[in-house]
N, CA, C and O atoms as CSV, one atom per row, in Angstrom:
chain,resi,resn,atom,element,x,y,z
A,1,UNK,N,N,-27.820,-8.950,-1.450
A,1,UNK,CA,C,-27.922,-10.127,-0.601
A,1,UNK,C,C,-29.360,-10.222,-0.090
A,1,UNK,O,O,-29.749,-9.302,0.629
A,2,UNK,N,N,-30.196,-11.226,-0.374
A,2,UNK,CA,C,-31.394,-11.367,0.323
A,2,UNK,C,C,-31.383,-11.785,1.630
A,2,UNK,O,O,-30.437,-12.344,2.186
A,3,UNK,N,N,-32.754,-11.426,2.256
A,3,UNK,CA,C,-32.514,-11.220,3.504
A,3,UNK,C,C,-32.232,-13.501,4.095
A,3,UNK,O,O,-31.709,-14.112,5.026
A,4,UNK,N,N,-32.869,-13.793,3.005
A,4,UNK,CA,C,-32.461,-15.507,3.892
A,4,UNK,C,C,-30.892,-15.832,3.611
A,4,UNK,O,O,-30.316,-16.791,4.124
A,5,UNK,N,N,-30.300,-14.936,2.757
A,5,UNK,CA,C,-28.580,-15.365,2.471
A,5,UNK,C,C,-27.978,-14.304,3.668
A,5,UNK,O,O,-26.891,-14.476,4.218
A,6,UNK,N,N,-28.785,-13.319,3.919
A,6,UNK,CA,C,-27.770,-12.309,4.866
A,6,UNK,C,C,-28.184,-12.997,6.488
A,6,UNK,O,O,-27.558,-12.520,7.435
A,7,UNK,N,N,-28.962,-13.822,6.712
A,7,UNK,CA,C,-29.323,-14.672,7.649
A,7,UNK,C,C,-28.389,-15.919,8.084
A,7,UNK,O,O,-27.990,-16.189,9.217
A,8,UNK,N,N,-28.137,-16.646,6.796
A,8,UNK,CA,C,-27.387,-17.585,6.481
A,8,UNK,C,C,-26.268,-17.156,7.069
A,8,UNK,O,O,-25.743,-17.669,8.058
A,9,UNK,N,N,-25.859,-16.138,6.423
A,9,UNK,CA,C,-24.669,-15.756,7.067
A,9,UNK,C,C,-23.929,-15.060,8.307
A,9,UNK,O,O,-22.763,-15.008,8.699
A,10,UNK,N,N,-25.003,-14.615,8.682
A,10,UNK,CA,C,-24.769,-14.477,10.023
A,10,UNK,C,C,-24.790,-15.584,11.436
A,10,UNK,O,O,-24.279,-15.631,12.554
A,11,UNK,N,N,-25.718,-16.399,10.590
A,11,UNK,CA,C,-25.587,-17.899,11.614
A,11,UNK,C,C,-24.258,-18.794,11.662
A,11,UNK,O,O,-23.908,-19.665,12.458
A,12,UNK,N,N,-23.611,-18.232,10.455
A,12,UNK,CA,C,-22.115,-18.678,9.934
A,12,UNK,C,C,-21.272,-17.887,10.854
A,12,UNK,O,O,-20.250,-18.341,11.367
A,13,UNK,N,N,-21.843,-16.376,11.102
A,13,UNK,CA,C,-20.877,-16.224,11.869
A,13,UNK,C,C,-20.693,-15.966,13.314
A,13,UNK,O,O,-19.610,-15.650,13.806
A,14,UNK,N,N,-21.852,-16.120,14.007
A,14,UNK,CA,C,-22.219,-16.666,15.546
A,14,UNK,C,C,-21.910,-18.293,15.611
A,14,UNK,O,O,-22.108,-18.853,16.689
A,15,UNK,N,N,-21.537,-18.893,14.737
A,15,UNK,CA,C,-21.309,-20.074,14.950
A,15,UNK,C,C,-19.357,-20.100,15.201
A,15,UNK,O,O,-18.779,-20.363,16.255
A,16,UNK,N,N,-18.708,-19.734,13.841
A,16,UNK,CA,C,-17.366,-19.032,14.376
A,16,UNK,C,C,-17.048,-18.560,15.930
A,16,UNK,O,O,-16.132,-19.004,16.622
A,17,UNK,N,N,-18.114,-17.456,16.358
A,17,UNK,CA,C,-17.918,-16.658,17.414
A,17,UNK,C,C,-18.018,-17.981,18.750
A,17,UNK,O,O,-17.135,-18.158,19.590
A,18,UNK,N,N,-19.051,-18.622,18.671
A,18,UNK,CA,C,-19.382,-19.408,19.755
A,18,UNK,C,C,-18.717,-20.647,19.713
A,18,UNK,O,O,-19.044,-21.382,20.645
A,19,UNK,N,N,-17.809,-21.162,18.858
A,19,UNK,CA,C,-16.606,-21.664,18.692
A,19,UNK,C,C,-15.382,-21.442,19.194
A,19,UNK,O,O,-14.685,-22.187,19.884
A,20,UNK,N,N,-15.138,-20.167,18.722
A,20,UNK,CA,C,-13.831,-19.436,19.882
A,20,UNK,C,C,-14.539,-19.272,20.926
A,20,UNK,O,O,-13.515,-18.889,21.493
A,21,UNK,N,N,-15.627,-19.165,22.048
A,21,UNK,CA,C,-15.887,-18.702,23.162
A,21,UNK,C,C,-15.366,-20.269,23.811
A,21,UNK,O,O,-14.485,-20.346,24.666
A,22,UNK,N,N,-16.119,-21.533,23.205
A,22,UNK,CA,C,-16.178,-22.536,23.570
A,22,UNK,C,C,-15.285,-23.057,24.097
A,22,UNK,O,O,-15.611,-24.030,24.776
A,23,UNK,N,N,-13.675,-22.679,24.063
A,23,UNK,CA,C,-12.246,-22.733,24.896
A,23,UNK,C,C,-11.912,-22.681,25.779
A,23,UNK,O,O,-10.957,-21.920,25.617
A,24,UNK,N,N,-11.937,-23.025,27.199
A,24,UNK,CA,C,-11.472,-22.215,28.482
A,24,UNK,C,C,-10.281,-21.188,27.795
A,24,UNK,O,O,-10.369,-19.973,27.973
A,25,UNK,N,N,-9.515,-21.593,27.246
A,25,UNK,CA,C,-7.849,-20.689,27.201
A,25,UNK,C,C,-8.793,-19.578,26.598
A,25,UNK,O,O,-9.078,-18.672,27.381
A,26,UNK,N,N,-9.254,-19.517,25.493
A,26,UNK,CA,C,-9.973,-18.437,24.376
A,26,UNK,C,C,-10.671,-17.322,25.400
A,26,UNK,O,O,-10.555,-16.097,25.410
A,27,UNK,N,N,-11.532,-18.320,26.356
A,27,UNK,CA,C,-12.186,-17.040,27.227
A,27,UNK,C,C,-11.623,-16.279,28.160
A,27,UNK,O,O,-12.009,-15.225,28.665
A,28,UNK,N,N,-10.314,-17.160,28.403
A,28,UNK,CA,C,-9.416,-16.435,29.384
A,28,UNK,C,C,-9.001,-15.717,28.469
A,28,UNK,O,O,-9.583,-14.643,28.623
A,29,UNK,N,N,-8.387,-15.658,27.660
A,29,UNK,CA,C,-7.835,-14.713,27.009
A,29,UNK,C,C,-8.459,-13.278,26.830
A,29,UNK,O,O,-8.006,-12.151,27.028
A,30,UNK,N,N,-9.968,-13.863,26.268
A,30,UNK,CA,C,-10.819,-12.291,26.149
A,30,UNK,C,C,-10.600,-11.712,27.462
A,30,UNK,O,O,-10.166,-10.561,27.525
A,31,UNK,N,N,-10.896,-12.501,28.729
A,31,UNK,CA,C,-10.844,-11.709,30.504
A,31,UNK,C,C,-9.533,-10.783,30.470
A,31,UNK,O,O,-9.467,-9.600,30.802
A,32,UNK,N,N,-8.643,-11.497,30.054
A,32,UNK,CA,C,-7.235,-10.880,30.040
A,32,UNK,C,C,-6.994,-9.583,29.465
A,32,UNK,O,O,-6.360,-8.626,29.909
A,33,UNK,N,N,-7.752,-9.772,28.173
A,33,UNK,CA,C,-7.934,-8.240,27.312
A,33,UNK,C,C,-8.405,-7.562,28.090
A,33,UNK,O,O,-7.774,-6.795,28.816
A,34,UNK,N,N,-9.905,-7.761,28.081
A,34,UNK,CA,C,-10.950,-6.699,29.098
A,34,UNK,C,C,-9.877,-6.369,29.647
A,34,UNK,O,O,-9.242,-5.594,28.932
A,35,UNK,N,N,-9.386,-6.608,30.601
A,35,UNK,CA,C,-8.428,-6.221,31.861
A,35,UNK,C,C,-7.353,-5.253,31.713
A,35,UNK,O,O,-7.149,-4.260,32.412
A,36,UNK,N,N,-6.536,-5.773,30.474
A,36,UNK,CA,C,-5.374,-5.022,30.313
A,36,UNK,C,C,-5.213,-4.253,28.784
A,36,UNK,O,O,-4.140,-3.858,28.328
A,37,UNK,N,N,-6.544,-4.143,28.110
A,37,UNK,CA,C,-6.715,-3.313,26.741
A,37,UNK,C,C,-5.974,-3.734,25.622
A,37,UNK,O,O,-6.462,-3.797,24.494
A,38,UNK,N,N,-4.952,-3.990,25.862
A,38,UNK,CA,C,-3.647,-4.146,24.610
A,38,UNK,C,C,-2.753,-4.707,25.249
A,38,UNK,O,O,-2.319,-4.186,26.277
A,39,UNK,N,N,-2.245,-5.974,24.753
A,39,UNK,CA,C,-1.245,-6.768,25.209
A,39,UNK,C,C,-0.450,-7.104,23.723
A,39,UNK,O,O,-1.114,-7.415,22.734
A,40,UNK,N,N,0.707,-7.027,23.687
A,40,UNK,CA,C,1.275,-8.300,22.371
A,40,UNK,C,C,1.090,-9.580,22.634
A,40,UNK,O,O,0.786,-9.966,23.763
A,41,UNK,N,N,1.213,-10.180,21.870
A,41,UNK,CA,C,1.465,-11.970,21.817
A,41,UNK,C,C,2.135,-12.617,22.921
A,41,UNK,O,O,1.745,-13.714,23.321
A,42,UNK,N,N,3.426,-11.828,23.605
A,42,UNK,CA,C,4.390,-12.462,24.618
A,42,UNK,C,C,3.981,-12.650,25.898
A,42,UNK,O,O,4.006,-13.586,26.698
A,43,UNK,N,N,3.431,-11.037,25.893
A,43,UNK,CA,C,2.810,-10.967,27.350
A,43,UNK,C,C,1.501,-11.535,27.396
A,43,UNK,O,O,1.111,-11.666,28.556
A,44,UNK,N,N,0.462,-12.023,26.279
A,44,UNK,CA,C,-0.656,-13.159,26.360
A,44,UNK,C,C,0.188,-14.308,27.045
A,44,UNK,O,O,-0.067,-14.623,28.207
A,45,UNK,N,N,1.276,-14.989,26.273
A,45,UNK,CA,C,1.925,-16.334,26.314
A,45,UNK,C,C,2.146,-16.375,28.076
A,45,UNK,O,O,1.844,-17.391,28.703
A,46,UNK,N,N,2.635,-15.300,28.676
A,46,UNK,CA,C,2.884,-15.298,30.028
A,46,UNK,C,C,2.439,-15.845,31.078
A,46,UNK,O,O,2.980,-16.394,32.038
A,47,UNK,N,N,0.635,-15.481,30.581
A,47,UNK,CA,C,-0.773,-15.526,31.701
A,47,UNK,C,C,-0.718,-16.930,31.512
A,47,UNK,O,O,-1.184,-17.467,32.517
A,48,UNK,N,N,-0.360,-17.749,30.681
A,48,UNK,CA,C,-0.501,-19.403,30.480
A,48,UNK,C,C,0.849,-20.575,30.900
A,48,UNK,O,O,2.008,-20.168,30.831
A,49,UNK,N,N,0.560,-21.990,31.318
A,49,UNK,CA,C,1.226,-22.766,31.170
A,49,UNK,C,C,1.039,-23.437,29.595
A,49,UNK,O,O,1.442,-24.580,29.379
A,50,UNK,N,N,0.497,-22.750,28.695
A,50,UNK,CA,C,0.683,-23.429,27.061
A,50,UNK,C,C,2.044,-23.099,26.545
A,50,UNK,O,O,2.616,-22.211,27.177
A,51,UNK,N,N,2.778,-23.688,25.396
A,51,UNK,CA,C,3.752,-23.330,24.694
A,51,UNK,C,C,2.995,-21.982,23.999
A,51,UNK,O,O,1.815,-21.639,23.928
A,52,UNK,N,N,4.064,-21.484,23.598
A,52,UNK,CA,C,3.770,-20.464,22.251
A,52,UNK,C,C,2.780,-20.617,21.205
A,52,UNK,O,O,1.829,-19.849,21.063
A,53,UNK,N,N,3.049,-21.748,20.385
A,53,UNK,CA,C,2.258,-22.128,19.419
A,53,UNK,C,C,0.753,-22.142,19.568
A,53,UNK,O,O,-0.175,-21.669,18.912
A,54,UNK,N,N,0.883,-23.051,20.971
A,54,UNK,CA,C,-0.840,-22.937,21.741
A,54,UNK,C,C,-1.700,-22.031,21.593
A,54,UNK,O,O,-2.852,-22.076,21.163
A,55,UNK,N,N,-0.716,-20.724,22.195
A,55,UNK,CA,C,-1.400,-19.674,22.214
A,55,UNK,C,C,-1.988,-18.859,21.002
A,55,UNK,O,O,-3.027,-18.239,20.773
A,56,UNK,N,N,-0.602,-19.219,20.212
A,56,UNK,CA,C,-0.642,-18.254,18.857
A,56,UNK,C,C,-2.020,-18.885,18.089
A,56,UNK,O,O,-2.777,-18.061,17.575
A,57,UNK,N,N,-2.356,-20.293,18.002
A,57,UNK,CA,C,-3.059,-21.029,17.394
A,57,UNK,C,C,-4.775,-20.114,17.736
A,57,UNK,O,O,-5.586,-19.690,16.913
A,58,UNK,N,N,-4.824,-20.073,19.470
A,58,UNK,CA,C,-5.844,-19.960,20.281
A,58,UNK,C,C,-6.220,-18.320,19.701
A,58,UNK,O,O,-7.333,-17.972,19.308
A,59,UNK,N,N,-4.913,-17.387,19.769
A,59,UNK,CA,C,-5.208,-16.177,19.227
A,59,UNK,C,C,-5.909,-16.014,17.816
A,59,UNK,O,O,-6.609,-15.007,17.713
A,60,UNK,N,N,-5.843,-16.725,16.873
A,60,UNK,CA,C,-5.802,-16.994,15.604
A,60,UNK,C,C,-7.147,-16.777,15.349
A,60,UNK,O,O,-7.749,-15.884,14.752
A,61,UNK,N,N,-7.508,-17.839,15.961
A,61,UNK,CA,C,-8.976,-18.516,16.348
A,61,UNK,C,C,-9.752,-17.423,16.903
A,61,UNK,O,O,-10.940,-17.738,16.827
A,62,UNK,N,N,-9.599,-16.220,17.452
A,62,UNK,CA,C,-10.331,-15.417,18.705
A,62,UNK,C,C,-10.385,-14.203,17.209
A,62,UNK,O,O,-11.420,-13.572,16.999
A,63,UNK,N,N,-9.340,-14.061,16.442
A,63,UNK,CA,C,-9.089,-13.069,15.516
A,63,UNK,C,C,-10.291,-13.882,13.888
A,63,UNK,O,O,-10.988,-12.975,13.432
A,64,UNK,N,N,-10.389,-14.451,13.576
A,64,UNK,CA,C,-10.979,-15.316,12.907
A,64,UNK,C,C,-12.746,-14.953,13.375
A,64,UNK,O,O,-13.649,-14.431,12.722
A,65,UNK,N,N,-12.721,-15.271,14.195
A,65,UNK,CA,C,-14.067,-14.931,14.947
A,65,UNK,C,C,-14.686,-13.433,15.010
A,65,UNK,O,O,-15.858,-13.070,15.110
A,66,UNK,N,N,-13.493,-12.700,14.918
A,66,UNK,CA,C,-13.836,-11.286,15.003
A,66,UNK,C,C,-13.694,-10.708,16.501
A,66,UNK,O,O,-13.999,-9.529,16.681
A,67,UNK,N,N,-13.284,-11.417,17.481
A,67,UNK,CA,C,-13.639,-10.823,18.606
A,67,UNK,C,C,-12.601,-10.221,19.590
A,67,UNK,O,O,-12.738,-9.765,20.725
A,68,UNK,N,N,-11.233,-10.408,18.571
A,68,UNK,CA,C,-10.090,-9.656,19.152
A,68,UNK,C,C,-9.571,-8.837,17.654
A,68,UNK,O,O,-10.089,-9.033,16.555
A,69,UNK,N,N,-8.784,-8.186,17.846
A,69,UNK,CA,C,-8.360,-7.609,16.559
A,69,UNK,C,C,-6.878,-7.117,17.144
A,69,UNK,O,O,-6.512,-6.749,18.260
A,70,UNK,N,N,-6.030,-7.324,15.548
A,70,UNK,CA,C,-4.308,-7.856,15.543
A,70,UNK,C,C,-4.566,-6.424,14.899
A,70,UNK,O,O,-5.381,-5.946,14.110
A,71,UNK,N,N,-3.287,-5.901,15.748
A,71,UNK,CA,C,-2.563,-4.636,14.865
A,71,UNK,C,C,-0.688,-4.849,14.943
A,71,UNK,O,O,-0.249,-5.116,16.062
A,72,UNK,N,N,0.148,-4.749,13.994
A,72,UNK,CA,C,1.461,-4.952,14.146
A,72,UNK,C,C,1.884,-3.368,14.131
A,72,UNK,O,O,1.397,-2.384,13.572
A,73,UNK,N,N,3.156,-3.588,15.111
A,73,UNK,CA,C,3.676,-2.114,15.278
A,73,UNK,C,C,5.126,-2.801,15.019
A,73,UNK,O,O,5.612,-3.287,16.040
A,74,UNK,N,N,6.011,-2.948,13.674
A,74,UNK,CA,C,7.563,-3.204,13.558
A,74,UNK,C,C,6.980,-4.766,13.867
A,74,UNK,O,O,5.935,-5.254,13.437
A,75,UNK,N,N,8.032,-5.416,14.787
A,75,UNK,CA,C,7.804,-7.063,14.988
A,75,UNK,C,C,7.033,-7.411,15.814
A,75,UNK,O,O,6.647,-8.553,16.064
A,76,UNK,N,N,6.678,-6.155,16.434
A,76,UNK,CA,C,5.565,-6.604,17.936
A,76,UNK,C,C,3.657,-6.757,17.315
A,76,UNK,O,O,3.154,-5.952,16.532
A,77,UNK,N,N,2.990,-7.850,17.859
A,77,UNK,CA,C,1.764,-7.836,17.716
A,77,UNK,C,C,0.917,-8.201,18.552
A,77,UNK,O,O,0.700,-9.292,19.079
A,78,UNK,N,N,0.230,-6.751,18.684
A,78,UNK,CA,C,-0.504,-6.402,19.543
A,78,UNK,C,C,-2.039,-6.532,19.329
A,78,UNK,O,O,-2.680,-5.900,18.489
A,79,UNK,N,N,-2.612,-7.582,20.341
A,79,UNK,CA,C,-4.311,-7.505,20.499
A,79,UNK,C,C,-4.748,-6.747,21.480
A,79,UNK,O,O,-4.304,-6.471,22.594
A,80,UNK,N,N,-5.908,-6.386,20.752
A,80,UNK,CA,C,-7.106,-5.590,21.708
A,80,UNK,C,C,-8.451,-6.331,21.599
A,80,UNK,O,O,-8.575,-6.741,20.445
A,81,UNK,N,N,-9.539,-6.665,22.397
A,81,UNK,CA,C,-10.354,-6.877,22.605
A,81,UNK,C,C,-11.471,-5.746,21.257
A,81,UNK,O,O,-11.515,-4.547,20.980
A,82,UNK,N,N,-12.157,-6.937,20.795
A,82,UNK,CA,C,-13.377,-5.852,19.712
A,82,UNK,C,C,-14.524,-5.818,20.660
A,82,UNK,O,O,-15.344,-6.736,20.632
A,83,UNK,N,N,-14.640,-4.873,21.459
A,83,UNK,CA,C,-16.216,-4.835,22.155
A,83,UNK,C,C,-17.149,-4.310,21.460
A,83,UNK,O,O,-18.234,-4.286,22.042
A,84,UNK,N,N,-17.120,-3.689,19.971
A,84,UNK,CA,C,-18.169,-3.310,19.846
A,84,UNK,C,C,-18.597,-4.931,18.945
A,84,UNK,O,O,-19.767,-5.310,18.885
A,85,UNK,N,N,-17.603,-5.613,18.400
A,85,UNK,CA,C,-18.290,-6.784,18.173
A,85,UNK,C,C,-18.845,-7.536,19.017
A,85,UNK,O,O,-19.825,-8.145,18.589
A,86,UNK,N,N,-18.524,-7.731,20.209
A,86,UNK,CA,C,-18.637,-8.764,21.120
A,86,UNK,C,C,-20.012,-7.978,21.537
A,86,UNK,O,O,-20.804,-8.806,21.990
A,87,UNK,N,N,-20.612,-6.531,21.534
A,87,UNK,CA,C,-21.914,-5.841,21.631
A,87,UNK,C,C,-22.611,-6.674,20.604
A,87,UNK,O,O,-23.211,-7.685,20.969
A,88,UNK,N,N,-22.578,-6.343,19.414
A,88,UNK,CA,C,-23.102,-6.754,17.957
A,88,UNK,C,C,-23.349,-8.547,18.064
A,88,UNK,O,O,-24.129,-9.019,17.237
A,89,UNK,N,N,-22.878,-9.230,18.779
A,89,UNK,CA,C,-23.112,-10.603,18.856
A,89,UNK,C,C,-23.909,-11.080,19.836
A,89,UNK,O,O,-24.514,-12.149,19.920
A,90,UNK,N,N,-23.825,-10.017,20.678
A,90,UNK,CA,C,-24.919,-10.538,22.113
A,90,UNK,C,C,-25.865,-10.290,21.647
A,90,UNK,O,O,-26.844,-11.028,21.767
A,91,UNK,N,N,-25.895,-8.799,20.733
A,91,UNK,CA,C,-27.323,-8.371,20.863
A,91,UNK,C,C,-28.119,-9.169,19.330
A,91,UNK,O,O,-29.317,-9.363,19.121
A,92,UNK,N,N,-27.413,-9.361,18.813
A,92,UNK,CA,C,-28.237,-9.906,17.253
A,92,UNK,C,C,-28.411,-11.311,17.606
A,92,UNK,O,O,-29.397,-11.873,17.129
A,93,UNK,N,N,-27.483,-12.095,18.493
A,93,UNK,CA,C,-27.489,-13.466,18.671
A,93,UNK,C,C,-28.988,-13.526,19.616
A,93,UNK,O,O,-29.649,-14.559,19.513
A,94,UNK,N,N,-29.401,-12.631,20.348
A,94,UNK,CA,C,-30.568,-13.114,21.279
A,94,UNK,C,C,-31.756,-13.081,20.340
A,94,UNK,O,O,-32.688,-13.881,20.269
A,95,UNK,N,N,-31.509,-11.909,19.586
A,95,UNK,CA,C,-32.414,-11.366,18.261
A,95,UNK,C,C,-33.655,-12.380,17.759
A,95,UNK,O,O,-34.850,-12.192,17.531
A,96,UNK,N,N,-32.393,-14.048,17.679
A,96,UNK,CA,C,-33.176,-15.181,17.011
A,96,UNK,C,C,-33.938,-15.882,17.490
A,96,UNK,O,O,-34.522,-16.863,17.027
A,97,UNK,N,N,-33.984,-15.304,18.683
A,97,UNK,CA,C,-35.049,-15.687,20.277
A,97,UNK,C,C,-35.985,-15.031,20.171
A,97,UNK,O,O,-36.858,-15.056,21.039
């Protein structure tokens, strides 16, 4: 990968990232992680007046981005907050400054 395609693509994917931030629900959600490390899907749905779907959609979107990460245990699915991505995006995103 040359370095203007490995560029390219990283602007592809601070653009993703700053997409999911761009949400009120999305950023609440990350606060929520920080806070409580590992939640499933239900107990996200809780902290909100959204339906289900809302949320699931909003999670989708935060996982897509890289900045939460889905692990399934049986039927339950459980997010955790990625801080070392959410490190890796502050610090490369100022980089272009």
């Amino acid at each position: 990968m040359t370095n203007k395609s490995k560029a390219s693509q990283e602007l592809k994917d601070f653009d993703k990232v700053f997409k999911a931030l761009a949400h009120p629900t999305r950023r609440n959600i990350l606060t929520i992680l920080i806070a409580q490390e590992k939640l499933n899907a239900g107990d996200i749905v809780k902290y909100f007046d959204h339906k289900w779907p809302t949320i699931t959609r909003h999670l989708k979107q935060l996982e897509a981005a890289g900045l939460i990460v889905l692990t399934k245990d049986g039927t339950q699915h459980f997010y955790t907050l990625d801080t070392e991505r959410m490190r890796m995006v502050l610090t490369n995103w100022l980089k272009w400054f």
